[in-house]
C-alpha positions as CSV (number, residue, x, y, z in Angstrom):
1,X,0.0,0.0,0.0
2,X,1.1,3.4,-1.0
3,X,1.7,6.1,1.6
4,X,0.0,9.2,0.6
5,X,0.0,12.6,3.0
6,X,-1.5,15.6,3.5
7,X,-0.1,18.3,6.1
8,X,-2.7,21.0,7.8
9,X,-0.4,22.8,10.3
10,X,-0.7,20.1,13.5
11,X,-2.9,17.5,11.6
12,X,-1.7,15.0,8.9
13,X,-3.6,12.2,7.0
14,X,-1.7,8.9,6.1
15,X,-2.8,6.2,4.3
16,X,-0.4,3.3,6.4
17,X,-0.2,0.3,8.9
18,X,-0.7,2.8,12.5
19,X,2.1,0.0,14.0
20,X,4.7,1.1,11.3
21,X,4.7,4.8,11.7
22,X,7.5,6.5,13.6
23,X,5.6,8.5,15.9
24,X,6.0,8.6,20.3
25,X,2.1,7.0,20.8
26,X,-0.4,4.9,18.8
27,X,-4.4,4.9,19.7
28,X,-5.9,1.3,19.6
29,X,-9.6,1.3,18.9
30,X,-9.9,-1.1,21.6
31,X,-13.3,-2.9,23.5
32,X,-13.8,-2.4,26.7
33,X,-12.3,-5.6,28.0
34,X,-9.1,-4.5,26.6
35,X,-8.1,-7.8,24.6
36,X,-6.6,-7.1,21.7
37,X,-8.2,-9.3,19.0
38,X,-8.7,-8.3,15.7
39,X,-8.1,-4.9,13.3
40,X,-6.0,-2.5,14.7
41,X,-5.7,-3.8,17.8
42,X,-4.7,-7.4,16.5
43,X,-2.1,-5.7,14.3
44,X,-0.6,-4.1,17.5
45,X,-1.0,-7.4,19.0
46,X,1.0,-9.0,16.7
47,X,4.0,-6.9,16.0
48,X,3.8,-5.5,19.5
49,X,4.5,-8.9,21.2
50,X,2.7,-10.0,24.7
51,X,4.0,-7.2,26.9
52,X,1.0,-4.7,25.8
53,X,-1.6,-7.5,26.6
54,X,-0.2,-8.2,29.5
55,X,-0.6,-4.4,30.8
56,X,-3.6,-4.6,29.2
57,X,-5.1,-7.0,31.4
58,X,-4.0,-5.3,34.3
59,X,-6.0,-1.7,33.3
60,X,-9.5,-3.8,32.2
61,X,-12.1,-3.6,32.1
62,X,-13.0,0.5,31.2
63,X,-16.0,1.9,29.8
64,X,-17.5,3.0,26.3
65,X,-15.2,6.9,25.7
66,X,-12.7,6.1,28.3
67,X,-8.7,5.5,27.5
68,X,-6.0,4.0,29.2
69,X,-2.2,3.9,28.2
70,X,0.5,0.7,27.8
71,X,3.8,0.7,27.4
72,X,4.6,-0.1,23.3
73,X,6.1,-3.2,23.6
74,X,8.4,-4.1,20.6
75,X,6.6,-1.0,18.3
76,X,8.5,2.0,17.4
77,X,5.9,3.8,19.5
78,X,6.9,4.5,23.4
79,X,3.0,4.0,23.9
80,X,-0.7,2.5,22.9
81,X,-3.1,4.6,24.0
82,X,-6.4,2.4,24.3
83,X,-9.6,4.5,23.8
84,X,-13.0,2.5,23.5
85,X,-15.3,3.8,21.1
86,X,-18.5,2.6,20.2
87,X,-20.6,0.1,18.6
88,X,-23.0,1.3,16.3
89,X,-26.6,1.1,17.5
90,X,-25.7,1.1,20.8
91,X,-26.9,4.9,21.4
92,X,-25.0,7.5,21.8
93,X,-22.5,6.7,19.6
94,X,-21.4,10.3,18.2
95,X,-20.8,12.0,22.3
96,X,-19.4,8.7,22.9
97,X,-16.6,8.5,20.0
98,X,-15.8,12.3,20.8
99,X,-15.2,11.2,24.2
100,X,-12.9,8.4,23.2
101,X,-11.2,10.9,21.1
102,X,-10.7,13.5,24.0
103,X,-9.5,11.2,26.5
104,X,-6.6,10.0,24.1
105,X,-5.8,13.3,23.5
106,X,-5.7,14.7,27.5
107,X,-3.9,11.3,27.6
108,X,-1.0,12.7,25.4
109,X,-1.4,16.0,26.3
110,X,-0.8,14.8,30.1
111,X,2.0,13.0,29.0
112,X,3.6,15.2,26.9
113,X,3.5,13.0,24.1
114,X,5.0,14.8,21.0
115,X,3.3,12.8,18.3
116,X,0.3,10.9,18.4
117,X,-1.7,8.5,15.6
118,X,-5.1,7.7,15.5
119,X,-7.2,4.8,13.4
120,X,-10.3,6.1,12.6
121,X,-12.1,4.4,16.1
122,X,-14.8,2.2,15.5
123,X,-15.3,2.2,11.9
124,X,-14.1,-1.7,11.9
125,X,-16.3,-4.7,13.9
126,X,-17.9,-2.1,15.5
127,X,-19.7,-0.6,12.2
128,X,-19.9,3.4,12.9
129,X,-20.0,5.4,9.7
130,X,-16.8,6.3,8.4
131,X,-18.4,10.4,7.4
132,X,-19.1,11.1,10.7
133,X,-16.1,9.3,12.3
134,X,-13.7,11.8,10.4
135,X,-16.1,14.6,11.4
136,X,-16.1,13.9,14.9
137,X,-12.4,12.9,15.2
138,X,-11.5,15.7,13.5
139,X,-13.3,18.9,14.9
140,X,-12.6,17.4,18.6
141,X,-9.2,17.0,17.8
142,X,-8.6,20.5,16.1
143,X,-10.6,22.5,18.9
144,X,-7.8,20.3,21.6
145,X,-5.2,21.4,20.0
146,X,-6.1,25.2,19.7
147,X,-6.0,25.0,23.7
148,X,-3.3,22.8,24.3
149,X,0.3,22.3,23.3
150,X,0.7,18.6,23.2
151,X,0.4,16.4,21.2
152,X,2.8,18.7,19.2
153,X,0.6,16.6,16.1
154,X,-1.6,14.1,15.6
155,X,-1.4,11.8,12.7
156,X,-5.0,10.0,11.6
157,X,-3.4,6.6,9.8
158,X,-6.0,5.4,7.5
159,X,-6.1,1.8,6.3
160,X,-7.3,2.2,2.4
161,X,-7.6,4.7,-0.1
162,X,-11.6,5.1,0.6
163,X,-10.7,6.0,4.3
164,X,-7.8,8.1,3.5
165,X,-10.0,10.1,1.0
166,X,-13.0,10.5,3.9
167,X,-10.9,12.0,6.5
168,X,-8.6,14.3,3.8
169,X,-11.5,15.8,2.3
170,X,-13.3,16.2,6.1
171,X,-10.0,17.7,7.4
172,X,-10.3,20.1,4.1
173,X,-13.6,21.0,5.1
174,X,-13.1,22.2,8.8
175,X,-10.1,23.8,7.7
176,X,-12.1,26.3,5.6
């Protein structure tokens, strides 16, 4: 898969696997039992290695718009930052994801965590539209950073062209 960018002062858009980027903190789109299993989470998982689960299973469960941070095992991030976001249908879903989005960030910002990359959060398994996950993700995500200094930026990593374009042309849209 090709990486393709796009640069909006403190934002960027990638199209990329989130576990190969070179950036100090990842976001899972984890569940709420913290296990990571499939999507993002299995791809962090896998090329993370045990330690994350392990830390994982020490922090579970939390609830739906919550977030909770790991060490990055064997990734070139420092950290996973686990934010639960939610299933579509289950009500709520919109204050919810913003939630999940804002805890990450205070996360980071807390932490002082220079970089940051996010999947667009439940989007996968969990079905929430991929419009109004950009739209959401997005404007919570510029208004944090107009008030806060870290994350110095935040990288959305997009898995496929269609996603890629969604969030680009979203980001384009608040921008103006």
């Amino acid at each position: 898969m090709g990486k393709r960018s796009v640069v909006e002062e403190r934002v960027r858009i990638v199209e990329s696997d989130i576990t190969l980027l070179d950036v100090e903190a990842v976001v899972n789109a984890a569940n709420k039992h913290l296990r990571l299993g499939g999507g993002v989470a299995g791809a962090i998982r896998s090329r993370g290695g045990p330690a994350i689960q392990e830390e994982c299973d020490r922090l579970a469960p939390i609830e739906v718009g919550q977030a909770v941070i790991t060490g990055g095992g064997k990734l070139k991030a420092k950290y996973v930052i686990h934010a639960v976001g939610p299933v579509n249908g289950e009500g709520d879903e919109e204050a919810k994801l913003a939630r999940a989005t804002m805890s990450s960030l205070q996360i980071a910002s807390d932490r002082k965590i220079l970089t940051l990359a996010f999947p667009a959060i439940s989007t996968g398994i969990y079905g929430f539209p991929l419009q109004k996950c950009s739209q959401i993700m997005l404007r919570v995500s510029l208004d944090f950073l107009k008030k806060n200094g870290y994350p110095r930026e935040i990288v959305f990593c997009l898995y496929g062209a269609e996603a890629f374009d969604v969030f680009r042309k979203t980001l384009d849209l608040l921008r103006t």
